[in-house]
N, C-alpha and C positions, 0 to 999 in steps of 0.2 A: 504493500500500500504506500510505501512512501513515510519518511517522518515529518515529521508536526512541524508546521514550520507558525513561528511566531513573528518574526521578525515583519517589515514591510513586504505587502503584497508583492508579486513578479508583473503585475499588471504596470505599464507605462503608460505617461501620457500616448496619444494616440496624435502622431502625425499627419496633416492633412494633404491632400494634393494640393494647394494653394501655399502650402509652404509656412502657415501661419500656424503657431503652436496656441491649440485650446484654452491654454491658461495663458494667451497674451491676452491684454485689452488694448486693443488699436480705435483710431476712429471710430470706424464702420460698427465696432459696437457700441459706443459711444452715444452713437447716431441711435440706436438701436432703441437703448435706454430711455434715451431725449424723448423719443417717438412713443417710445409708453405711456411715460410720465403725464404727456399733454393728449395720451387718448382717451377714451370713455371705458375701458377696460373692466373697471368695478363694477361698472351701471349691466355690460355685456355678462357680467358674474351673477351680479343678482337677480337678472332678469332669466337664465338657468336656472337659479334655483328656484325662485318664485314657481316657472312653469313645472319643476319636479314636483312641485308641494299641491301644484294643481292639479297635475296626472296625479299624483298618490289620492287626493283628497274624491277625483272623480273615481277612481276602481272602488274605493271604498266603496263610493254611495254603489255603482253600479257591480259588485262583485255579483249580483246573480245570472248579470248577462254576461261578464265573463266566464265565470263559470260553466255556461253551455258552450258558449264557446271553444274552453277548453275539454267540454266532453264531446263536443261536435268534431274537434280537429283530430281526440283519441280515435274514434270511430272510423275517422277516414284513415289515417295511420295505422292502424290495425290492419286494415283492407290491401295496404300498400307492400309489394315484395321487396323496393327497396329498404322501406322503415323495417321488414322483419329479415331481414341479410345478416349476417353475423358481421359483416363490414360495413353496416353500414355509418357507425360511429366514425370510423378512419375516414370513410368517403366523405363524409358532413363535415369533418372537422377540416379536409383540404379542401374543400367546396369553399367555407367559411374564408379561409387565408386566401384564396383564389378572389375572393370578391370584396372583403374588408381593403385589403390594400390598396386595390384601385380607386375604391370608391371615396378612403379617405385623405391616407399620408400622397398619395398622387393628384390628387382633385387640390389639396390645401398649396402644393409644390405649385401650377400653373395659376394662382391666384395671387396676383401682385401686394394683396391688402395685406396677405398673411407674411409676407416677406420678413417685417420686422418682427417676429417672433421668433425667429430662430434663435437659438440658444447657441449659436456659433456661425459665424460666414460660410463656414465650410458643410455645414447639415444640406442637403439634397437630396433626391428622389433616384437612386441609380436605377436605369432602364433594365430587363431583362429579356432577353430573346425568347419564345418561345420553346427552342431548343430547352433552352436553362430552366425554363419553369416545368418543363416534363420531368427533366431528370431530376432536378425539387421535389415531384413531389412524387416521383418513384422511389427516388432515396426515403424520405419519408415516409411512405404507405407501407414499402416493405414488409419493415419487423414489426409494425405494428399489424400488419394483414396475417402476417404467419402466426403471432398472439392469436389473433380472433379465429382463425382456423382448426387450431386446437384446443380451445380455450370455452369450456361453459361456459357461458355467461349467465350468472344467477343476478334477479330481479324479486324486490320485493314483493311479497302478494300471488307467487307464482307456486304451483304444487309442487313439492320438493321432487316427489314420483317422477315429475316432466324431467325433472336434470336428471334424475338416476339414470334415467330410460338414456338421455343421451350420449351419456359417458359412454355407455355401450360402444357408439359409435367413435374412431379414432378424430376423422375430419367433421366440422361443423358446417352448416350452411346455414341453418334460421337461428333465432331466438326465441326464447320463451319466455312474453310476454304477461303483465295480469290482464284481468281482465275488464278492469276496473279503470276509469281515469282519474288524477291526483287530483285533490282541493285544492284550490287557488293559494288558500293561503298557507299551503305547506308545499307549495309549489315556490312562492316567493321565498318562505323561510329556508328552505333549500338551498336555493340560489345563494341567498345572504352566507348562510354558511357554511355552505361548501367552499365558497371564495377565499373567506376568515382562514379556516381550514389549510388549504393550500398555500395561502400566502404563508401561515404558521411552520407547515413541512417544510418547505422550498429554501426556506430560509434558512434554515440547519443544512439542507445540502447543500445550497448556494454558499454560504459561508465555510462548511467542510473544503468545496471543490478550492475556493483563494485560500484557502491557511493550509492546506498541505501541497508542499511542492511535486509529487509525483502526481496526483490528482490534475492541478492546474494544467501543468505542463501539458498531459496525455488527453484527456478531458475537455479540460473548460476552455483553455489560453483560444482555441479554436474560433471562441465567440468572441473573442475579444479583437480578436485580430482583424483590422479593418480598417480603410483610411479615415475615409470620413461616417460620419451616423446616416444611417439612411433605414426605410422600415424594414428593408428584408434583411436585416441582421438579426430581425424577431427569432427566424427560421437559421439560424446560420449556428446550428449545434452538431455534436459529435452523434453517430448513431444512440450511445449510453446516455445524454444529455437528454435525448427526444423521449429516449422510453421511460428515463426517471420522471421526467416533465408530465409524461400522460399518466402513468402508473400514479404521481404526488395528488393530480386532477382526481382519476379513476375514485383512489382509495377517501379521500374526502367528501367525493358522493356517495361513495359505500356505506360510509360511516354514517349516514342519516338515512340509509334508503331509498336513495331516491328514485321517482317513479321515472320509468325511460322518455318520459314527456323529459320533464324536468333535466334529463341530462343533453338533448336534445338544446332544449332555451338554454343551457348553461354553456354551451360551445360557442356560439356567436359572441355573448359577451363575456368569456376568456380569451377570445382568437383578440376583439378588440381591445381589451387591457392591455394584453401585451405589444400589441402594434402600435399603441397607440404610447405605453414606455419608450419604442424604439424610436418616435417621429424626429426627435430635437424641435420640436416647438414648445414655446410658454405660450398656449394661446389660453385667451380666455376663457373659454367656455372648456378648457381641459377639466378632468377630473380633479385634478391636483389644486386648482381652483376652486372648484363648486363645493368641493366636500371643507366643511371649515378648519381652523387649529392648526395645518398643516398636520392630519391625520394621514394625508395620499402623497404618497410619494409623486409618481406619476413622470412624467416624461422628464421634469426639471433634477428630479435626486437621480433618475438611473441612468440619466446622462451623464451628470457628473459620477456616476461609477463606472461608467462605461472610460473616462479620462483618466480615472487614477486607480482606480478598483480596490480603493480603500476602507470605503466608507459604502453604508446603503446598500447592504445584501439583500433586504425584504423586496420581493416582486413591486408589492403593491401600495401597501402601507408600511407605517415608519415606526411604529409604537414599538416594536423589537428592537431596531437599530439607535434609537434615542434610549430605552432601556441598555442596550450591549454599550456603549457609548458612555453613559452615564455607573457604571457599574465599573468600568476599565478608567475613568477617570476618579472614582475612590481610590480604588487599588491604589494608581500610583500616589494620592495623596497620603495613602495609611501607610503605603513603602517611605516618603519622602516624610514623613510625621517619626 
């Protein structure tokens, strides 16, 4: 495995093609700041959260129409040979990255308003061929399609009988499904904290993979390496990186049961948290913004981890890394005392 390594991360600044180093401040950032300062930025914050507080406040009053709704879309999904595939998770989840990235971190690139948010001159949108995006996302589907091949996949609510029966079988093709569709509000709860969940896991491996040198090196250093930020660095992990990644997601669903609706909604808004880590913008209406206290990490902390690889191991939120931080700043006070 490699020894413990304590000392400073191996992660470096991260050179750009423009030849300007991350941690300089030239003008053009300068400029950057100025342009905040004199924009409407706050008013673009509050007016997200306002409209969340309205979407929240109308499913309330309206949860019994979503509710058929969400028994309406199980019924159809039930019906559907791709929803009952034993791949069909791998298919969805590269569906998901197939469409989040263009439609967001590339749409925000060709918008001249959003220019000044970048969190560095050098953040861009790098094109990819189509070639490149095959072999993306065949590398990808792979070991996760070999997983579901062989791999029961047990759901709550489901006859235990239905799995026995299939182990019999070596190769898988469907899933077994309940029968039943989830309640809205354990549909939402899920969501919430499967998220919690995963940011909690990822974090201990995220921070294992930088503190031991064989780990980094063989592993991780993979993601790191790259000139400038761009969103498809989201995707830019070692085959072990990918499967821990989904395996950290997987077991954090497992762990509340969630209905295969609910893992289903939980893909699109994982695939976008992390695209949306990789963009290098401070825009306003990012997550890192809307959620208060500076609870979210969000595109501005894992940029600057992505610079020095210091600091900021949690995916998502911060409450670990201000805890890890503030724990390791005792220590050396109680060593220097």
């Amino acid at each position: 495995m490699g020894r413990s390594y304590t000392g400073p991360d191996l992660q470096t600044p991260i050179e750009s093609n423009n030849a300007v180093r991350p941690s300089t401040k030239d003008c053009s950032q300068t400029d950057i700041e100025k342009g905040r300062q004199r924009s409407l930025d706050p008013y673009v914050t509050w007016a997200i959260r306002i409209f969340i507080i309205f979407i929240s406040i109308t499913c309330f009053i309206q949860q019994n129409l979503l509710q058929n709704v969400i028994n309406s879309c199980w019924q159809t999904l039930q019906n559907s040979w791709i929803f009952n595939s034993v791949y069909f998770e791998t298919w969805w989840t590269t569906f998901c990255f197939a469409w989040i990235i263009p439609l967001y971190p590339f749409t925000i690139h060709f918008v001249p308003t959003f220019h000044k948010y970048k969190l560095h001159p050098s953040v861009t949108y790098v094109h990819q061929t189509v070639l490149g995006m095959l072999k993306e996302a065949v590398v990808y589907m792979t070991p996760l399609m070999l997983l579901d091949t062989f791999m029961v996949k047990k759901y709550h609510n489901v006859d235990p009988s239905i799995w026995k029966a299939k182990k019999e079988s070596l190769i898988q093709y469907t899933r077994a499904l309940p029968l039943d569709p989830p309640e809205l509000g354990r549909v939402l709860f899920d969501l919430f904290a499967s998220i919690l969940t995963f940011d909690f896991i990822f974090f201990i491996v995220h921070l294992v993979f930088h503190k031991n040198v064989w780990l980094y090196r063989n592993i991780h250093a993979h993601h790191h390496h790259h000139d400038v930020m761009h969103p498809h660095v989201t995707n830019k992990l070692t085959v072990v990186e990918r499967v821990l990644l989904v395996l950290s997601a997987n077991f954090a669903l497992k762990l509340f049961n969630s209905h295969p609706l609910t893992r289903m909604l939980f893909v699109p808004v994982f695939v976008w948290l992390l695209v949306e880590n990789h963009t290098g913008y401070d825009l306003p209406f990012g997550l890192h913004r809307v959620i208060p206290f500076n609870l979210y990490g969000g595109s501005v902390k894992h940029y600057k981890h992505h610079m020095h690889g210091l600091r900021y191991y949690q995916p998502f939120f911060t409450y670990l890394d201000y805890l890890m931080e503030n724990i390791n700043i005792r220590s050396v006070l109680f060593k220097v005392s």
